[in-house]
N, C-alpha and C positions, 0 to 999 in steps of 0.2 A: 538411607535412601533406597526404596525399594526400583529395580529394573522392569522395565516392558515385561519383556517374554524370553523364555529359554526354550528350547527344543533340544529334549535329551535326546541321549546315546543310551545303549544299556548298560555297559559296563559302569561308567560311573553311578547309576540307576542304583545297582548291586554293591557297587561300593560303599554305599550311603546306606543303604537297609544292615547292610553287616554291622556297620557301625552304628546303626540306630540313630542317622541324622537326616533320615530323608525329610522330614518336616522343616530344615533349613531352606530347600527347596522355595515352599511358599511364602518363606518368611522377607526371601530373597530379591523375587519375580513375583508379578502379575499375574503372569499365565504361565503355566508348564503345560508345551504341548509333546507329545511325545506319537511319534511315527507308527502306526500301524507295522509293521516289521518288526519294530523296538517291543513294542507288546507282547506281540507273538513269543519273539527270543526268549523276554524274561517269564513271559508268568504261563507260556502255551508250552514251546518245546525244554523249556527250561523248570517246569513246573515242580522239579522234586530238588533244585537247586537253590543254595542259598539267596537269599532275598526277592526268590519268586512271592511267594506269600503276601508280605510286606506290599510289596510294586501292587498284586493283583487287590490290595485293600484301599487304596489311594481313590479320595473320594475329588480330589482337584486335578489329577491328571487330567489331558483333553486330547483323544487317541483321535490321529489325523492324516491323511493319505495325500503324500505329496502330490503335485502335478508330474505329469509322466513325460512330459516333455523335458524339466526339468532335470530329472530322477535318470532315465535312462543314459547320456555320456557318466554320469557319477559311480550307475555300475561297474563299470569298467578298472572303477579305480582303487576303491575303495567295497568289502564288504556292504549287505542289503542294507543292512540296517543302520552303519554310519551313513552309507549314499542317501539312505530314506531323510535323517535327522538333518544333512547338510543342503538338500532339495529343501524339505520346508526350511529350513532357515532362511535359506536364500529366497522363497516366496513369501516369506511376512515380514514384513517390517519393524525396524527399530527390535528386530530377535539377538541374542549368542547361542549359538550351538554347543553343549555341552558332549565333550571329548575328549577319551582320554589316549585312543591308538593315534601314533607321530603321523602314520600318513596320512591317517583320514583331516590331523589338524593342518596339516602344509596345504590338503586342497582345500579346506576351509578358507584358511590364509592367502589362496594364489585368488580364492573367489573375492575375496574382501571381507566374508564373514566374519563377526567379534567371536572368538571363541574363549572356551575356559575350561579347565579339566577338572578330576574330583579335588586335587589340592586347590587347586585357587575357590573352588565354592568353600571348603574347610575356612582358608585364609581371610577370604570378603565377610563369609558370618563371622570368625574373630573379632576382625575390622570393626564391623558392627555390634559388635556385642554380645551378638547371641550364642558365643559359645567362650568359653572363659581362657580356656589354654587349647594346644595343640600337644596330645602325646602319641609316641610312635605306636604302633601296632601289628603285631606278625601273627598272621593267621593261613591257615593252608585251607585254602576252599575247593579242593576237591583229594580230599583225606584218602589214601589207599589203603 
């Protein structure tokens, strides 16, 4: 059963390019909208960082500017660009915000929003089928 809509985060964004399963993504949801902020992070100021590339070739993302009324208490609490993902989430309807920093998912969670992190998108494609098993993986993304 494919969901509404999701509205990423970047970090799990990046998670999913390393592992080469960002296409789970649409396989998943309707719409992936993802936060002007969230863009920027990964594929603007993040540009020479793993899974900027990937993010900047995605021809179904749909780059969106929360309302600011909403957006602006959320700064306060959380980083731009979890506040930006958890604004739209809460302005569209029938949306999950994709998350994977604890704080930003508790004010997800105190707002009512459905949330889900990089493992649970892993676990639901399982679920469904689109991916056969689950194996660990250790990687160091920013190599000294």
């Amino acid at each position: 059963m494919i969901n509404s809509v999701i509205v990423a985060d970047s970090s799990p964004l990046i998670y999913l390019a390393i592992i080469a399963q960002l296409e789970l993504l649409p396989q998943l949801y309707q719409r992936i909208l993802l936060p002007t902020a969230v863009w920027d992070e990964v594929t603007i100021q993040g540009v020479a960082l793993p899974g900027a590339q990937a993010v900047s070739q995605l021809t179904w993302l749909e780059i969106q500017a929360p309302e600011a009324l909403i957006l602006e208490p959320l700064s306060i609490l959380v980083d731009r660009g979890e506040a930006e993902a958890i604004a739209l989430a809460q302005s569209t309807p029938d949306s999950t915000v994709l998350l994977d920093d604890a704080q930003a998912r508790r004010v997800a969670e105190r707002l009512g929003i459905r949330r889900i992190g990089t493992l649970g998108i892993l676990r639901k494609a399982k679920k469904a089928g689109l991916i056969v098993e689950l194996v660990t993986h250790q990687w160091n993304l920013y190599p000294t």
